[in-house]
C-alpha positions in Angstrom: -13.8 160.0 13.8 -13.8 157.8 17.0 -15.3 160.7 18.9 -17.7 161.4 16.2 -19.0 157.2 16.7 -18.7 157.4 20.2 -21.0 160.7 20.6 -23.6 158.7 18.1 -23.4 155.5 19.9 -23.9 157.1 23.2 -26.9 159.2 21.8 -28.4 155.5 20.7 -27.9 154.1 24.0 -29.5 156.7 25.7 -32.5 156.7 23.5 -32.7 153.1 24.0 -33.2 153.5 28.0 -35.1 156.7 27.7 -37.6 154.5 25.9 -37.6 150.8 27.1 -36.5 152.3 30.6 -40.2 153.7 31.1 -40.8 149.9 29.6 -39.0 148.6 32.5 -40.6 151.2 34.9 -44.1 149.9 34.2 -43.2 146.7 35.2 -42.0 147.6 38.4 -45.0 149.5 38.8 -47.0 146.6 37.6 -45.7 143.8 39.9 -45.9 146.2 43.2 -48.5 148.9 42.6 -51.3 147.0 39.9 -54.0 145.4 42.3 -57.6 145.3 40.5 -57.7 143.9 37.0 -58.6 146.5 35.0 -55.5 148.2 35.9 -53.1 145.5 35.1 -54.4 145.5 31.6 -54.1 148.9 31.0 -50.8 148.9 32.6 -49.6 146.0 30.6 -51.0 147.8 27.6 -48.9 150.9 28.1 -45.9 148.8 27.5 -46.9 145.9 25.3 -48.0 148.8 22.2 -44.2 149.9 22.4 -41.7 147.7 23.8 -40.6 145.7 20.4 -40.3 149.1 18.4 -38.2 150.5 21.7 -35.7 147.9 21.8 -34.9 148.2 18.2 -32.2 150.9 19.8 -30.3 148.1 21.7 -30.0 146.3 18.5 -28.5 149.6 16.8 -26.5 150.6 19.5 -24.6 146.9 19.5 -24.3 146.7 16.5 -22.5 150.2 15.9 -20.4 149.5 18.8 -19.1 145.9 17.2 -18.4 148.0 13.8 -16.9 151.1 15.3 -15.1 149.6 19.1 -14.4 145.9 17.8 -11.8 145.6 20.4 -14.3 146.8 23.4 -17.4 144.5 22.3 -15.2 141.9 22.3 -14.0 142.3 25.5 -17.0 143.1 27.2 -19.2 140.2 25.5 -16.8 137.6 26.8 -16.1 139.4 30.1 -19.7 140.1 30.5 -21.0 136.8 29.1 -22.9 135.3 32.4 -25.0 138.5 33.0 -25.7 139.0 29.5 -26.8 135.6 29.2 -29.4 136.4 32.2 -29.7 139.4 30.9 -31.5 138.0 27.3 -33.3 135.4 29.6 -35.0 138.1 31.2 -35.7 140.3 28.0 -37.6 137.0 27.0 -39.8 136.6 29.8 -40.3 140.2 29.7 -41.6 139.9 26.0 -43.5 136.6 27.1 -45.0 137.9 30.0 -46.9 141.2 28.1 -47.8 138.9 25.3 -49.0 136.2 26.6 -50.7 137.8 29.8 -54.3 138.2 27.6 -54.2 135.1 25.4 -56.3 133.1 27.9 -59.1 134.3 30.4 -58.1 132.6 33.5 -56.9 134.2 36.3 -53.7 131.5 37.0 -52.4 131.9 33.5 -52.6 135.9 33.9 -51.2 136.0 37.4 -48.0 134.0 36.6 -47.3 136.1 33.1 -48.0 139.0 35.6 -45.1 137.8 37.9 -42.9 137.1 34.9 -43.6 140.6 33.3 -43.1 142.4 36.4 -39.7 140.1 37.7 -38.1 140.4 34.7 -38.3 144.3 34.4 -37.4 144.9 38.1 -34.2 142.8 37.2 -33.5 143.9 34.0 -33.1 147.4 35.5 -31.3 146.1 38.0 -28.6 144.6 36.3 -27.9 147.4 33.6 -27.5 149.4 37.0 -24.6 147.0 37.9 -23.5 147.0 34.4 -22.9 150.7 34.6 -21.8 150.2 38.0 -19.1 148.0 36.7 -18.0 149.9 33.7 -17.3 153.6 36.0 -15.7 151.2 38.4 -13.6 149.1 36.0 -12.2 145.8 35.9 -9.2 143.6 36.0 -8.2 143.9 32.3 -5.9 141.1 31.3 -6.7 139.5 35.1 -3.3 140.3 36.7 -2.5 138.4 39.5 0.5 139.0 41.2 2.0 141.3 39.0 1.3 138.8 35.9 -1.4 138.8 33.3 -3.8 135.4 32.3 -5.1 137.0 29.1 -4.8 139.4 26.4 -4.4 143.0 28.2 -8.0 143.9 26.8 -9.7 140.6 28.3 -10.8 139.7 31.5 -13.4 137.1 33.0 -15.3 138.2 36.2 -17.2 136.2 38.5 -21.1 137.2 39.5 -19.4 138.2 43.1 -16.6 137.0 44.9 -15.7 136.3 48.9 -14.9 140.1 49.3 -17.7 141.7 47.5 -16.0 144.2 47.1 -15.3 146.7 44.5 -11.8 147.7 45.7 -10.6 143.6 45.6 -7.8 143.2 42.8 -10.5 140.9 41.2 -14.2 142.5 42.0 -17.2 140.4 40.7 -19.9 142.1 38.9 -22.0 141.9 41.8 -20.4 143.9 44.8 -22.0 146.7 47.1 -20.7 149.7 45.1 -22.8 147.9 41.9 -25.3 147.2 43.7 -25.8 150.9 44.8 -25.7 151.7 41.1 -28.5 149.1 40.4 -30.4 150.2 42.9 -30.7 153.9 41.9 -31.5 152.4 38.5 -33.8 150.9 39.5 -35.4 153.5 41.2 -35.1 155.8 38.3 -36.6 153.7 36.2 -39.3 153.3 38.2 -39.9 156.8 38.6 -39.9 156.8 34.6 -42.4 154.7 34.3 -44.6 155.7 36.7 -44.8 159.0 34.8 -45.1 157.1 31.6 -48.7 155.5 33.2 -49.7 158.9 34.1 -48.9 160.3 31.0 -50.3 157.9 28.6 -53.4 155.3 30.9 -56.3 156.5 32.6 -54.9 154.2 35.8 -57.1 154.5 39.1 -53.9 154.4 40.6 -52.6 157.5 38.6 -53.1 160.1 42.1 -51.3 157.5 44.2 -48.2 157.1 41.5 -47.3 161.0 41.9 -47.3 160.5 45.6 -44.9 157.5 44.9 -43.1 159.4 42.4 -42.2 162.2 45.1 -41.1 159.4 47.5 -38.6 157.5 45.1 -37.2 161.2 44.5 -36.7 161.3 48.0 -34.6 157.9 48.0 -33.2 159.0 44.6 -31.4 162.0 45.9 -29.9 160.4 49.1 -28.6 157.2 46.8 -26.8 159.7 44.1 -25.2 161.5 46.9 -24.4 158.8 49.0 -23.1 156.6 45.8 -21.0 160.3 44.8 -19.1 160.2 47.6 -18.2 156.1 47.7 -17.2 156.7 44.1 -15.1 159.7 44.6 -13.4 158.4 47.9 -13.3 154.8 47.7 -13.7 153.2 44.1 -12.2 156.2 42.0 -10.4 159.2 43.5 -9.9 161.1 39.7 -13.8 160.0 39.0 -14.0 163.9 38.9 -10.9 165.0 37.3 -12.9 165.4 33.8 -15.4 168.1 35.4 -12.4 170.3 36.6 -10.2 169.9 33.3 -13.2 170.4 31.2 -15.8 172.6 33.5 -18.3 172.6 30.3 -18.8 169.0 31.0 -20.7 169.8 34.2 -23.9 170.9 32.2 -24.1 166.6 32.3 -24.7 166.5 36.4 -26.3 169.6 36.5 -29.0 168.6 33.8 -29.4 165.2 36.4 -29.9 167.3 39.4 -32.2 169.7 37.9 -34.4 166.9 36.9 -34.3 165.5 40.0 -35.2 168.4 42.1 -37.6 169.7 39.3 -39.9 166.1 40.5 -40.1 167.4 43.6 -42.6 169.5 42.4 -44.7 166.6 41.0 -47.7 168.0 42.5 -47.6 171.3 40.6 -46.3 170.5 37.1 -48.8 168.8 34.0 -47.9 165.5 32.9 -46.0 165.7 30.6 -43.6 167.9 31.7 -43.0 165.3 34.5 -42.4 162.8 31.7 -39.5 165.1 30.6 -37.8 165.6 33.6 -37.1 162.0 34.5 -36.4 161.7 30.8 -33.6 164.4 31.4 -32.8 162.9 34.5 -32.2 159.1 32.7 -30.1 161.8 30.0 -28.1 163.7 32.8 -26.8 160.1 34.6 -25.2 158.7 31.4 -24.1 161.8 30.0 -22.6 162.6 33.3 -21.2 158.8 33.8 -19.7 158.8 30.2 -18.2 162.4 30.6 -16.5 161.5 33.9 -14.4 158.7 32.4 -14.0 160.0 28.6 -11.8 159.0 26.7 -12.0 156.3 28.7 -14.8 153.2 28.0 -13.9 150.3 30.5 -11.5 151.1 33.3 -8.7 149.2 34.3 -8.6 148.5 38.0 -4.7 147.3 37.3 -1.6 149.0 36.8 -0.4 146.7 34.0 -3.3 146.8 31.7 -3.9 150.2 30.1 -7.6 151.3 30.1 -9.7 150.5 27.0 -10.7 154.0 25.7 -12.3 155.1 22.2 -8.6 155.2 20.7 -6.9 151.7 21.4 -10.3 149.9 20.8 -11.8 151.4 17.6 -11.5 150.2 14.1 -9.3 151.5 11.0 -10.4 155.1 9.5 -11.1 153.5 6.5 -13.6 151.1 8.4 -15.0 154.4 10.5 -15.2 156.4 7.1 -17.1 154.3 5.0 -19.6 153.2 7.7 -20.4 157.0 8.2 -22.9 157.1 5.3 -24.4 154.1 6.0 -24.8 155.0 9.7 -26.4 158.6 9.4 -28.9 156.5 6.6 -29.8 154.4 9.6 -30.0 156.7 12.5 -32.3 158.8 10.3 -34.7 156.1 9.3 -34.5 155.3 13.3 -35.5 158.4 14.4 -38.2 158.2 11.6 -39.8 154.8 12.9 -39.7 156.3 16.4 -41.5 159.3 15.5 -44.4 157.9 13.6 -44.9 154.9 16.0 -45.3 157.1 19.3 -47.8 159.6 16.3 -49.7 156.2 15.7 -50.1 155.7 19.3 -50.3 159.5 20.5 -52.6 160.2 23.2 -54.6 157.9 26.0 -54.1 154.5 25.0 -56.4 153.0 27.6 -58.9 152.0 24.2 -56.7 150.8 22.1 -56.5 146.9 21.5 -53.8 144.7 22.5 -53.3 141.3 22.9 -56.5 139.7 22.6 
């Protein structure tokens, strides 16, 4: 059953950055690429029409993981608690900055909700990039210090960096350079996402441009995954690949990633919309291929006294499990339902359609 809740939780999650990460793309887009009015409109619009109904998956996926990993969401909202905050600061401004961008006709008040709509996003992809970073690099469960534990073995409390900054310290921060790696090729896949997304759905005059950037930020993308392989494999986590040799079907994950990622290469020669697909496969292949490397494990423990939270020692009772089954294949259903008639309702060029005003 705890297998069955973590296969559904990580399908939600993935969903969820499938579809707000091209949100989060077009803002990166946006604040560095959007030069002449009419194309920050239609840019802005390309989110705005879909970013509440997209992040209606990070609500799900919470809230499944506080009902089926108590233990877990516990320990990662407390441990986690500063860059969620800044996190949810963020998703507001993001929200405020597409809906509030066309209220008003003057060029201040749409150049600063601009900024805000465009700042946000680049961050926001940046720190669930260091959130991932931290989770495949673990943490100081129970914050041992010389042998002894401060907390309960499933707590800890990390600092946004410490003096070290870095992720081998007994006590890393959230922010160190292995994180920041992970952040960065975040946010570049994100942006890569959403680029296509603009393609795909606006009439942009920078659409030619955006594949030329697209085949760039592949460029950068391979050289990051293979540089941040090898600091993961040799320095933060020498069994990071122990998984993929135990249980060789698991490497369909990283080969799904890096046949997306060489399949943009040919973003000259493929329609739109099968460029949409491959950085949604590639967005697919990094979590599956994150989540399969550590499995059973869900937040490492970078000390030898506190075991590693996994699916097992942090999950409910059966009974609890059981009896939200029901109830949780009713919801994922009517989820996938509301996702597939919003994107019908706005299927095509949305460059027309009103927003905003």
């Amino acid at each position: 059953m705890e297998i069955f809740w973590y296969i559904i939780i990580a399908i939600v999650l993935a969903v969820f950055f499938v579809l707000d990460g091209y949100d989060f793309g077009v803002g990166i887009i946006h604040l560095f690429m959007a030069k002449e009015e009419k194309d920050k409109e239609v840019i802005a619009k390309s989110a705005g029409l879909f970013w509440d109904s997209n992040e209606v998956w990070l609500v799900a996926g919470g809230g499944m993981l506080f009902m089926a990993f108590p233990t877990f969401y516990a320990s990662v909202f407390s441990g986690f608690y500063l860059p969620l905050i800044i996190v949810l600061w963020l998703v507001m401004f993001r929200a405020i900055g597409l809906e509030f961008r066309s209220q008003f006709n003057f060029t201040m008040w749409k150049a600063i909700w601009d900024k805000a709509f465009g700042v946000s996003s680049l961050l926001l992809a940046l720190f669930f990039g260091i959130a991932l970073g931290n989770v495949v690099r673990g943490v100081n469960l129970g914050g041992v210090e010389n042998g002894v534990s401060l907390y309960e073995k499933h707590y800890f409390f990390l600092p946004l960096w410490n003096g070290s900054f870095s992720p081998t310290h007994e006590s890393p921060g959230i922010i160190d350079w292995f994180t920041i790696i992970i952040g960065l090729i975040t946010v570049v896949t994100l942006a890569i996402h959403g680029a296509n997304w603009i393609i795909l759905k606006t009439n942009s005059s920078i659409n030619t441009n955006l594949k030329h950037v697209i085949f760039k930020l592949t460029i950068v993308q391979l050289v990051l995954t293979i540089f941040s392989l090898g600091i993961w494999q040799f320095l933060v986590n020498s069994n990071s690949l122990d998984n993929f040799f135990s249980r060789p079907y698991l490497l369909v994950f990283p080969m799904l990633y890096f046949a997306a990622l060489f399949g943009l290469f040919r973003i000259h020669k493929i329609s739109d919309g099968q460029a949409f697909t491959l950085s949604t496969l590639l967005i697919i292949g990094g979590i599956t291929s994150s989540l399969a490397s550590m499995f059973p494990v869900i937040l490492p423990s970078t000390n030898t006294i506190n075991e590693s939270l996994t699916i097992f020692n942090t999950s409910t009772s059966q009974y609890g499990l059981s009896t939200a089954m029901g109830w949780g294949i009713l919801g994922f259903i009517l989820l996938f339902v509301y996702m597939i008639i919003q994107k019908r309702l706005m299927g095509g060029k949305i460059d027309d359609m009103d927003y905003g005003h």
